[in-house]
The first five atom37 places (N, CA, C, CB, O) and aatype in JSON, in Angstrom:
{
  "aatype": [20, 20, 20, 20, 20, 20, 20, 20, 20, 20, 20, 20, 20, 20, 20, 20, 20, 20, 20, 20, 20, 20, 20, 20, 20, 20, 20, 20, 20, 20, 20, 20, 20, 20, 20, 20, 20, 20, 20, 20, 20, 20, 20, 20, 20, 20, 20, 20, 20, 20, 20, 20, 20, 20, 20, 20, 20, 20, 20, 20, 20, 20, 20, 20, 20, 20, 20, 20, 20, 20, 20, 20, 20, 20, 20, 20, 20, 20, 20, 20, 20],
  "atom_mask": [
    [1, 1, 1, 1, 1],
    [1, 1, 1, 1, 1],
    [1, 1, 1, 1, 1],
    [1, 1, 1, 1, 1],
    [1, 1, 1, 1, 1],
    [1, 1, 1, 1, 1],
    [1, 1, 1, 1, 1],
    [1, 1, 1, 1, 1],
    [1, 1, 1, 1, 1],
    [1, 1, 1, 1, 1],
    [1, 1, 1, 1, 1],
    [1, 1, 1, 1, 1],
    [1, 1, 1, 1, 1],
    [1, 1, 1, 1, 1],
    [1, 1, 1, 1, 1],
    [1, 1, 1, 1, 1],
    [1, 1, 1, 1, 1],
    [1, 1, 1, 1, 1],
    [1, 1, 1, 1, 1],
    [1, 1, 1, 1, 1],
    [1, 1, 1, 1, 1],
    [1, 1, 1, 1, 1],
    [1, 1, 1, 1, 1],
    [1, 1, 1, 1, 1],
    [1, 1, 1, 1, 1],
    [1, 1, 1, 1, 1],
    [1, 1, 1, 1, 1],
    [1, 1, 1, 1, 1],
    [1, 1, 1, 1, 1],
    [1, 1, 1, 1, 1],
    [1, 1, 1, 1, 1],
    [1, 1, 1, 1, 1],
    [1, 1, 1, 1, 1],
    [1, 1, 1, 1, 1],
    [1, 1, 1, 1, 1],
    [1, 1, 1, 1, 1],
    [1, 1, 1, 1, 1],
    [1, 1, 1, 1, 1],
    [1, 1, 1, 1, 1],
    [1, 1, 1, 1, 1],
    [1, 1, 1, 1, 1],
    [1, 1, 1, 1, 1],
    [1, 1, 1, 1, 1],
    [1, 1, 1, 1, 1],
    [1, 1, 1, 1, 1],
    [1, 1, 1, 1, 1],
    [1, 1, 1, 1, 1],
    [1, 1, 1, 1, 1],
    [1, 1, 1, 1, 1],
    [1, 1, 1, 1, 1],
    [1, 1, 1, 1, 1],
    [1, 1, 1, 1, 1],
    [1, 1, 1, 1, 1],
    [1, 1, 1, 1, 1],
    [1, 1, 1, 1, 1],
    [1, 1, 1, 1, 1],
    [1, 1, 1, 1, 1],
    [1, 1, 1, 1, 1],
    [1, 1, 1, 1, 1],
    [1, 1, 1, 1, 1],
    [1, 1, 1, 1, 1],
    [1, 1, 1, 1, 1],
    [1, 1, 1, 1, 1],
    [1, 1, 1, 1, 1],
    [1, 1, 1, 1, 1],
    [1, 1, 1, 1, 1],
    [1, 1, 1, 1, 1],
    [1, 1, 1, 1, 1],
    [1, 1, 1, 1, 1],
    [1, 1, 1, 1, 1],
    [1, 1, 1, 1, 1],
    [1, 1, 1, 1, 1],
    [1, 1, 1, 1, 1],
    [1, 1, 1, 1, 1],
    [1, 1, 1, 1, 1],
    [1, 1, 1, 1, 1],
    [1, 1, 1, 1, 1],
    [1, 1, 1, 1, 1],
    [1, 1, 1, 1, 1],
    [1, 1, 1, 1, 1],
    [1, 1, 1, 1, 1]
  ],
  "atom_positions": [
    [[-31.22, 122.37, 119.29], [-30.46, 121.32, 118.68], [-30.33, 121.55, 117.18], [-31.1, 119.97, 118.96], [-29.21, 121.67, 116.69]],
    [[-31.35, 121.62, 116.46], [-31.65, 122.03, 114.99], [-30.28, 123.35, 114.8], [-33.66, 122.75, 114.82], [-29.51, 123.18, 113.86]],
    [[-30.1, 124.33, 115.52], [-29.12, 125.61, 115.28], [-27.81, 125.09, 115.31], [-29.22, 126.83, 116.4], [-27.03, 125.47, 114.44]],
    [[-27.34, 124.09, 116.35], [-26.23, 123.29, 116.58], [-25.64, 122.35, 115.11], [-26.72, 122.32, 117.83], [-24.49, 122.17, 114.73]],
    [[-26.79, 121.93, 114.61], [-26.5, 121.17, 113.26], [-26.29, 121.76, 112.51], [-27.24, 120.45, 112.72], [-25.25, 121.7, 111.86]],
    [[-27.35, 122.67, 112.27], [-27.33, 123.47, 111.33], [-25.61, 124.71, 110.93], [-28.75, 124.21, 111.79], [-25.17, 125.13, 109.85]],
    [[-25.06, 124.9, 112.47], [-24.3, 125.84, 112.89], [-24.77, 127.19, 112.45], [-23.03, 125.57, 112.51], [-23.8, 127.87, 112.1]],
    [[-26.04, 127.89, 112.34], [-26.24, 129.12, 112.37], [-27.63, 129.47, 112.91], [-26.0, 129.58, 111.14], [-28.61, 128.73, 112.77]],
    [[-27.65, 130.61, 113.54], [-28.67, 131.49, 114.35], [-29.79, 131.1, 114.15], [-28.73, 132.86, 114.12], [-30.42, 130.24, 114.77]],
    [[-30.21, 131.97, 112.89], [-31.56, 131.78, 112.47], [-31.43, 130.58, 110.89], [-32.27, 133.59, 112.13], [-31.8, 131.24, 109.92]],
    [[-31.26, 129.94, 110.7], [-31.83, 129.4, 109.66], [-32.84, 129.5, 109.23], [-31.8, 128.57, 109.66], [-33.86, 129.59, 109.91]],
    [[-32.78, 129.51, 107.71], [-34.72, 129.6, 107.13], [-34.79, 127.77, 106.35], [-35.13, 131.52, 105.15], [-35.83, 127.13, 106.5]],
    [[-33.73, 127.21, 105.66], [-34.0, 125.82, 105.61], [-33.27, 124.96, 106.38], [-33.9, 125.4, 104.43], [-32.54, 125.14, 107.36]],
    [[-33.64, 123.81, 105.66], [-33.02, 123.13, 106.27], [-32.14, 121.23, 105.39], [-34.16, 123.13, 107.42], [-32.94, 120.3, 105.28]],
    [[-31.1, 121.07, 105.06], [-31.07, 119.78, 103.68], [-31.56, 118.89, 104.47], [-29.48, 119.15, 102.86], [-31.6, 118.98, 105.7]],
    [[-31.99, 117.95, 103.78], [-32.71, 116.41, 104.2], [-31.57, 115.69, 104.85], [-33.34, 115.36, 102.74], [-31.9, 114.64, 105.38]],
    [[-30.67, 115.91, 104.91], [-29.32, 115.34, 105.59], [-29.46, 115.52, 106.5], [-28.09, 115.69, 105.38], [-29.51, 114.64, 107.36]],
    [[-29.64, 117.19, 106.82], [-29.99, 117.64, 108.44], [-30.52, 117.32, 108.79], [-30.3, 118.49, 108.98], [-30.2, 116.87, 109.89]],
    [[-31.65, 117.18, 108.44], [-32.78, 116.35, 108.96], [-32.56, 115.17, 109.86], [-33.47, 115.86, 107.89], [-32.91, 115.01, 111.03]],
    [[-31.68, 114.12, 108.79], [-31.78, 112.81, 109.61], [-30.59, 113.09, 110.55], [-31.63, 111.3, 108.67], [-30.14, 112.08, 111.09]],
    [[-30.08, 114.11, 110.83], [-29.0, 113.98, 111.59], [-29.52, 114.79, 112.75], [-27.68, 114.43, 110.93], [-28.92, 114.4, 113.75]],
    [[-30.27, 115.63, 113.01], [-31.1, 116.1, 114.1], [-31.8, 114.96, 114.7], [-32.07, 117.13, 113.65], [-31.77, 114.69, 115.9]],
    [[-32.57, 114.19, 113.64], [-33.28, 112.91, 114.41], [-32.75, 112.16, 114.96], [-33.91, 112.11, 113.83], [-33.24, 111.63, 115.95]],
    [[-31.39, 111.82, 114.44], [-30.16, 111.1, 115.0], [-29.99, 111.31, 116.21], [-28.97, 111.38, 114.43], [-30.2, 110.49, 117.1]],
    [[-29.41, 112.91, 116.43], [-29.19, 112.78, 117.52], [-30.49, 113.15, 118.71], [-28.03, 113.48, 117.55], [-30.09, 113.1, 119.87]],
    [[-31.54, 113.4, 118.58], [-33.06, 113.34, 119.2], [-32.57, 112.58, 120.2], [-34.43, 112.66, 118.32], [-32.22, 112.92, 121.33]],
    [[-32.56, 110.37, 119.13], [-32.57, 109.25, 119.45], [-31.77, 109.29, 120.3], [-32.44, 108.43, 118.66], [-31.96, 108.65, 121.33]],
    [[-30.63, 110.06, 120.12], [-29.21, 109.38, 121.02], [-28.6, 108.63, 119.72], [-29.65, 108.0, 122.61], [-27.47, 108.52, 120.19]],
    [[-28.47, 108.01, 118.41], [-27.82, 106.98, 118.19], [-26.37, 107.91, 118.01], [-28.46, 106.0, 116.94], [-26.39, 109.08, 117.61]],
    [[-25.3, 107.28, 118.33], [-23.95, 107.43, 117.98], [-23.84, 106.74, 116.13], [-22.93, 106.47, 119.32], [-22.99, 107.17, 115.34]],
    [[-24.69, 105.84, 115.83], [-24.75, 105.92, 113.89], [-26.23, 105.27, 113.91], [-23.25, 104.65, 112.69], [-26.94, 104.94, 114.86]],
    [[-26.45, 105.19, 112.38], [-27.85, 104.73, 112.1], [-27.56, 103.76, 111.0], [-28.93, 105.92, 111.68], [-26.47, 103.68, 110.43]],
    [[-28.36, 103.21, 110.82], [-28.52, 102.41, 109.66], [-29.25, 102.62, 108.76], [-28.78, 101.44, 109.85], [-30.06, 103.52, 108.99]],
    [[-29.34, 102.05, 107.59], [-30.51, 102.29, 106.49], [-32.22, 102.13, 106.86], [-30.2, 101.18, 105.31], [-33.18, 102.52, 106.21]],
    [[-32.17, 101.57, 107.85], [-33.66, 101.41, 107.99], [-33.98, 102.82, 108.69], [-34.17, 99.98, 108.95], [-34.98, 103.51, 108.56]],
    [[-33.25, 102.96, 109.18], [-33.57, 104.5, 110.18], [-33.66, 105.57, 108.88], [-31.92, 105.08, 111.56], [-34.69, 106.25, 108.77]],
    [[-32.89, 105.67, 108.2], [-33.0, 106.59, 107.06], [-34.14, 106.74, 106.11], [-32.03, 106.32, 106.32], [-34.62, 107.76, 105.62]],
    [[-34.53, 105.24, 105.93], [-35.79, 105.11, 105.54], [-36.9, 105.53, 106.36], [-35.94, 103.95, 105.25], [-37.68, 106.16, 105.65]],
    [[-37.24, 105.46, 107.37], [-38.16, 106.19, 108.28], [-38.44, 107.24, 108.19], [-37.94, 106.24, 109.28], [-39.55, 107.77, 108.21]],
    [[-36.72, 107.93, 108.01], [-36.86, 109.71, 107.71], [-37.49, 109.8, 106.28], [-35.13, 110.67, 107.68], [-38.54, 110.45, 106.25]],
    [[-37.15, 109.41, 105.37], [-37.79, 109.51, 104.29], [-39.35, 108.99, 104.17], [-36.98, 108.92, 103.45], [-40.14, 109.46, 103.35]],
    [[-39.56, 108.29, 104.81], [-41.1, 108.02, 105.33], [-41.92, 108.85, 105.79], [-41.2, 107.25, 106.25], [-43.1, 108.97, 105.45]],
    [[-41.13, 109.72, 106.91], [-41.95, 110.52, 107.75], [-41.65, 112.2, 106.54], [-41.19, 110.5, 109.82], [-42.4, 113.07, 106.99]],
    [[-41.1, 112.6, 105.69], [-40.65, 113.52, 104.87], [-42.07, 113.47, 104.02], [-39.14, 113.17, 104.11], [-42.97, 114.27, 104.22]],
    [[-42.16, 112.16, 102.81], [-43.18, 112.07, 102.9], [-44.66, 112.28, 102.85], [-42.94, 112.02, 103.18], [-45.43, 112.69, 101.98]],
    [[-44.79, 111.9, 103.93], [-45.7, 112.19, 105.03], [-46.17, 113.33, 105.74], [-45.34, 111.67, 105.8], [-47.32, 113.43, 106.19]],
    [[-45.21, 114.24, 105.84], [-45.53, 115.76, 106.08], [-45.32, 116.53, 105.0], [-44.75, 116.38, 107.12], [-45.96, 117.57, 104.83]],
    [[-44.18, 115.99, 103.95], [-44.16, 117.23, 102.69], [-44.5, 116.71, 101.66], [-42.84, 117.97, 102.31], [-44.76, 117.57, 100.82]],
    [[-44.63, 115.64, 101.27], [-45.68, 115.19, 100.06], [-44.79, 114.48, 99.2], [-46.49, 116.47, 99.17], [-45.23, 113.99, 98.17]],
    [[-42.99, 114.32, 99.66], [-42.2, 113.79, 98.87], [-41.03, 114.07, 100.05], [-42.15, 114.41, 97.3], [-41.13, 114.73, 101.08]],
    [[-39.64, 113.2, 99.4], [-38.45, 113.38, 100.12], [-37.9, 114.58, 99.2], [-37.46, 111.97, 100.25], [-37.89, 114.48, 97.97]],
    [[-37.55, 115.45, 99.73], [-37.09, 116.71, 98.89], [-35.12, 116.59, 99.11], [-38.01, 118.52, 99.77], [-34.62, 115.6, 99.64]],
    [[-34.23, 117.84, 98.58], [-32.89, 118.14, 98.96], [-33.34, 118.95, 100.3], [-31.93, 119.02, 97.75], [-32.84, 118.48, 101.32]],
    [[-33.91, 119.71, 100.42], [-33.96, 120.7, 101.32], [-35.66, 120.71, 101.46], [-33.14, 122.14, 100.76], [-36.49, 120.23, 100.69]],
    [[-35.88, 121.56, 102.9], [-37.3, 122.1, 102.97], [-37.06, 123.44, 104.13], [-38.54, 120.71, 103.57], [-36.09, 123.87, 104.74]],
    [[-38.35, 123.78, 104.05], [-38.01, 125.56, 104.74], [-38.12, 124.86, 106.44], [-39.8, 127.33, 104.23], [-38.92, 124.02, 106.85]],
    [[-37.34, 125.35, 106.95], [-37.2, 124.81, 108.6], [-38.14, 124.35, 109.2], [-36.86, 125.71, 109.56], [-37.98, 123.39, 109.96]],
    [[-39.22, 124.87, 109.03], [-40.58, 124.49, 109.91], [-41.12, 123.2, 108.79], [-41.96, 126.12, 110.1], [-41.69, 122.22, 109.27]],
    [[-41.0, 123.25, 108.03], [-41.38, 121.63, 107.22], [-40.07, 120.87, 108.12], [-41.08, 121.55, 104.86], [-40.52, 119.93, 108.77]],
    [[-38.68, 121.04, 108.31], [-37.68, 119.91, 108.48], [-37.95, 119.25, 109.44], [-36.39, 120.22, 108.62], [-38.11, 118.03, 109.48]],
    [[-38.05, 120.42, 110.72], [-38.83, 119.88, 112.15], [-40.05, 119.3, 112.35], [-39.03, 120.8, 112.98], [-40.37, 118.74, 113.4]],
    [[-41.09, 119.47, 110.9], [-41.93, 118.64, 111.97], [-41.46, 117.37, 111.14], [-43.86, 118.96, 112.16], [-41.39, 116.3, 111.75]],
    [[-41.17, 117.41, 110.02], [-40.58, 115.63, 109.65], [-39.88, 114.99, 110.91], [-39.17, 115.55, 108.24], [-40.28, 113.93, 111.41]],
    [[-38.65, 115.81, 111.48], [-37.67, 115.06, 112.84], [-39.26, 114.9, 113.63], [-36.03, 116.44, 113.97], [-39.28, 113.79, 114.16]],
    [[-40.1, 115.37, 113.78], [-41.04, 115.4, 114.63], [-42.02, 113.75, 114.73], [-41.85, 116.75, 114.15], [-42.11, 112.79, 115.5]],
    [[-42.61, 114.2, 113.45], [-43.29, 112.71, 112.92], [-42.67, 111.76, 113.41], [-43.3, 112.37, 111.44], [-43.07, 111.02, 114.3]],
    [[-41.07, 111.71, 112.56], [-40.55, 110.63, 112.87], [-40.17, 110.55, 114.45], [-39.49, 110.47, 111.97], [-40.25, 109.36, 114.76]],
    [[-39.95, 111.0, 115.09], [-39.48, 110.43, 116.43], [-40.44, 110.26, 117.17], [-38.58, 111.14, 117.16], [-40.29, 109.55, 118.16]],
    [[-42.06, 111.05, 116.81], [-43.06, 110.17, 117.5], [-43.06, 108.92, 117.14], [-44.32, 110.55, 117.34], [-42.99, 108.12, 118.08]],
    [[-43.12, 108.36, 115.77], [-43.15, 107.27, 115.4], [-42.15, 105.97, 115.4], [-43.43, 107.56, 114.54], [-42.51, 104.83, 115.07]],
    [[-40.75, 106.37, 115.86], [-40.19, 105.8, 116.1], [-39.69, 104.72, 117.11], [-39.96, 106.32, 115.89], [-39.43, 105.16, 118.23]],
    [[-39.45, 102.91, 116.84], [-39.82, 102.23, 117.75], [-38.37, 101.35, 117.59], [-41.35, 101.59, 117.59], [-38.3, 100.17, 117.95]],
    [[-37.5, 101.91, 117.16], [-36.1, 101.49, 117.44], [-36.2, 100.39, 115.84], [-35.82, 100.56, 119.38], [-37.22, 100.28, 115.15]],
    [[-34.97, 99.75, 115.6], [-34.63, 99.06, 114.3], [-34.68, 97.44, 114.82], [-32.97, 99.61, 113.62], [-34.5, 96.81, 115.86]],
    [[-35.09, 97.17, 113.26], [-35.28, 95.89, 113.61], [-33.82, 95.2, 113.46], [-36.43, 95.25, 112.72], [-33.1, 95.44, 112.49]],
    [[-33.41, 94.2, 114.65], [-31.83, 93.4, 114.43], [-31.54, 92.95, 112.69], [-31.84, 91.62, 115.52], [-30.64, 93.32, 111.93]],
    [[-32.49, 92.18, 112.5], [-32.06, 92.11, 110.72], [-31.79, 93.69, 109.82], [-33.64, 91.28, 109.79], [-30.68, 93.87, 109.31]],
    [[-32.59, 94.45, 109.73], [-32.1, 95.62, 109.21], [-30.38, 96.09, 109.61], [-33.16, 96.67, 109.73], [-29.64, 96.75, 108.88]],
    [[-30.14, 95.66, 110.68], [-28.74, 96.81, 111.09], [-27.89, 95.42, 110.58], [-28.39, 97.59, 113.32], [-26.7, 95.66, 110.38]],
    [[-28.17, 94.4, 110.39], [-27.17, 93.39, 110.09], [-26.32, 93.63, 108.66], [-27.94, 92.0, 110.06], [-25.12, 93.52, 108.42]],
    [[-27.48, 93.99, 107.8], [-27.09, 94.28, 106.28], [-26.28, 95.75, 106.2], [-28.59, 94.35, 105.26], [-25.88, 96.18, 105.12]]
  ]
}
């Protein structure tokens, strides 16, 4: 999935965009909201010590990683705003 986003073979990074858009589609969502984005930047973080532009592929995946273990769907007030 990650090569599909990315559109090439081997990638060595990966932008924080990609990121949430691999996790995106993990979930299934057809769009996300800000709270979901925040998560990714939560779980970024959390595995790299900050939200960066980019990180080397194996940092991007395990952020999509973190986060979709941790993920427990959005709260109705968040997607309202």
């Amino acid at each position: 999935m990650a090569r599909r986003v990315l559109r090439r073979k081997y990638p060595q990074r990966i932008t924080h965009k990609q990121v949430v858009k691999v996790a995106q589609r993990l979930i299934g969502y057809g769009w996300i909201c800000r709270f979901f984005t925040l998560q990714v930047e939560d779980s970024a973080t959390m595995v790299n010590g900050e939200c960066a532009d980019d990180y080397e592929l194996s940092i991007g995946l395990a952020i999509v990683k973190h986060f979709v273990d941790r993920w427990n769907g959005c709260p109705e007030e968040a997607c309202r705003n």
